[in-house]
C-alpha positions in Angstrom: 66.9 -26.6 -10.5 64.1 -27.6 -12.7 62.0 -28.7 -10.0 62.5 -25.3 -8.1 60.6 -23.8 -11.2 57.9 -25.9 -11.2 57.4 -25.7 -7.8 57.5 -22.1 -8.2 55.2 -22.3 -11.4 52.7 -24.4 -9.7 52.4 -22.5 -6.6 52.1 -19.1 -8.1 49.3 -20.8 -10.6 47.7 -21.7 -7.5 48.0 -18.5 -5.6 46.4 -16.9 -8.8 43.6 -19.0 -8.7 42.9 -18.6 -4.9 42.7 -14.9 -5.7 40.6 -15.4 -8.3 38.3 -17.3 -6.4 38.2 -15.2 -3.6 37.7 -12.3 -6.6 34.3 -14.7 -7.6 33.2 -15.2 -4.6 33.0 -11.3 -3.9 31.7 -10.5 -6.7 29.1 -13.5 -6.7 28.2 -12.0 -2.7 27.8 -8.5 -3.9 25.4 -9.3 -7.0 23.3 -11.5 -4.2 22.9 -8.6 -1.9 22.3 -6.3 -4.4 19.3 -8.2 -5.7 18.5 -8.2 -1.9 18.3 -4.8 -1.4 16.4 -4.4 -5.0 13.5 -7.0 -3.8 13.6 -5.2 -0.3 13.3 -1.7 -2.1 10.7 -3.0 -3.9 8.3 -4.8 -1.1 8.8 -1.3 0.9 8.2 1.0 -2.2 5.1 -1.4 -3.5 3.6 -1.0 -0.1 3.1 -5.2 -0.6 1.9 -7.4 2.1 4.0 -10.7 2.1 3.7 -11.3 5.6 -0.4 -11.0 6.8 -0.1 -7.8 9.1 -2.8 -8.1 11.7 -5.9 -5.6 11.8 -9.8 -6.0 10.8 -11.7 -5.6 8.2 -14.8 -2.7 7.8 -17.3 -2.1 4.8 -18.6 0.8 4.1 -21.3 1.4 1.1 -21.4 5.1 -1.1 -23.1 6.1 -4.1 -19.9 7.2 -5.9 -16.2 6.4 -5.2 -14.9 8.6 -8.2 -12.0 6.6 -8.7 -11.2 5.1 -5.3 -8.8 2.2 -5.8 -7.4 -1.0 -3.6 -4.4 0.3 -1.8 -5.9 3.8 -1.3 -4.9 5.3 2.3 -7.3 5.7 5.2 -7.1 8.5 7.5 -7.9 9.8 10.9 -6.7 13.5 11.7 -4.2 13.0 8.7 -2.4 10.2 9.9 -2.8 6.6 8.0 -4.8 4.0 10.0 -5.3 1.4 6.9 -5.3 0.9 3.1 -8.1 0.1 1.1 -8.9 -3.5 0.4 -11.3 -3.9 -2.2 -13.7 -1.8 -4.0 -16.8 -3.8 -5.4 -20.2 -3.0 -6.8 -23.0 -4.7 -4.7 -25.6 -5.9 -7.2 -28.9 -5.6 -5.0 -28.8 -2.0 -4.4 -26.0 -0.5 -6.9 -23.7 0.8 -4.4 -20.3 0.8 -4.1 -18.9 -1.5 -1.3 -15.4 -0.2 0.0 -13.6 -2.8 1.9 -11.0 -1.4 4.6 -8.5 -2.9 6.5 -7.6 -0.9 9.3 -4.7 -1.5 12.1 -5.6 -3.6 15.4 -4.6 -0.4 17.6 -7.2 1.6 15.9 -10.5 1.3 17.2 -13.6 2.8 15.0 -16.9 3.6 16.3 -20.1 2.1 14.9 -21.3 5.8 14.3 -17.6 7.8 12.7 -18.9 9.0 8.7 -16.5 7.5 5.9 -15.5 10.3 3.2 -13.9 10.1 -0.1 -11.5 13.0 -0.1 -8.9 14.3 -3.0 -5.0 14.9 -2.1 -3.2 17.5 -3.7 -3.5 18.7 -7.7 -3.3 15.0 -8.8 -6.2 13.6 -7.3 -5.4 10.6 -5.5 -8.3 9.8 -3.8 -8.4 8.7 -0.1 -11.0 7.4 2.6 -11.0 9.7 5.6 -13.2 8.4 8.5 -14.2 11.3 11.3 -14.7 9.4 14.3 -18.0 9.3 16.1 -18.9 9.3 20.1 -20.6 6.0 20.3 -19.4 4.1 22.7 -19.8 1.0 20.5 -16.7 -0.2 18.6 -16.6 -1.5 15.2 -15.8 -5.5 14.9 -14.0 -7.3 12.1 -16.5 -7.6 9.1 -18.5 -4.2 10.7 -20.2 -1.7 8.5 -19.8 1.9 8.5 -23.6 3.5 8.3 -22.5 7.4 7.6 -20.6 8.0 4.1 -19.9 11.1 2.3 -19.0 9.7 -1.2 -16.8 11.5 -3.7 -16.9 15.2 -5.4 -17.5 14.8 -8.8 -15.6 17.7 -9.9 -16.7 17.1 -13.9 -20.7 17.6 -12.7 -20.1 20.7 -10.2 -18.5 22.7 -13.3 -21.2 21.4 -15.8 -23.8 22.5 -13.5 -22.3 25.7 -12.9 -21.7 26.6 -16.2 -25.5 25.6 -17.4 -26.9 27.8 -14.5 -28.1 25.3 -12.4 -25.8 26.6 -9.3 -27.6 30.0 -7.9 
């Protein structure tokens, strides 16, 4: 009789530590996809490049970029063909140089104008290029001759309210 309850002792300990077990290991499988789906969120919401996406590089020089920054969107027609690589002062002539990566499948032409544009109230700034109708295609490393460089808002309203505008 007294091994019947130790039998039964023994194998309900054990049954209790199966299901706690099988408890840890569920728990320990949702905490790992939960810091999954928090370092996916975060890749996707951080518009981060871990894997090299193909595409080619253009340069385009303006007099002002008012606040352009790496990561910026560029546009054609609205819809995003790139992000903005690098924006760097180039020391011979004082200009801003704007690095762009754009997508493989879009193709720019050696004469399309590069603009610095404002979205919405907060003023993100963007690079919009208009495409040209050259027939000659930009390569990787290209520059873009025609640029429109930023609006300085702060100067239009100065010069407005001194006068200067007629």
């Amino acid at each position: 009789m007294w091994l019947y309850w130790i039998l039964c002792v023994i194998i309900t300990v054990e049954i209790y530590n199966v299901k706690r077990f099988d408890t840890e290991i569920l728990v320990g499988v949702f905490v790992v996809l939960g810091f999954l789906s928090l370092a996916y969120l975060s890749v996707k919401l951080g518009n981060l490049n871990i894997l090299s996406e193909n595409g080619y590089v253009v340069i385009a020089q303006f007099n002002k970029t008012g606040g352009l920054k790496k990561g910026a969107p560029i546009e054609i027609a609205g819809v995003e063909i790139g992000k903005v690589k690098d924006v760097s002062l180039d020391k011979d002539t004082y200009q801003a140089n704007v690095t762009m990566f754009i997508k493989p499948e879009v193709k720019v032409q050696e004469d399309a104008i590069a603009s610095i544009k404002t979205k919405g109230l907060l003023g993100e700034k963007y690079v919009q290029i208009s495409p040209g109708g050259s027939p000659t295609l930009l390569s990787s490393g290209g520059k873009l001759r025609e640029t429109e460089s930023a609006i300085d808002i702060e100067e239009l309203i100065s010069k407005y309210a001194f006068g200067e505008v007629k």
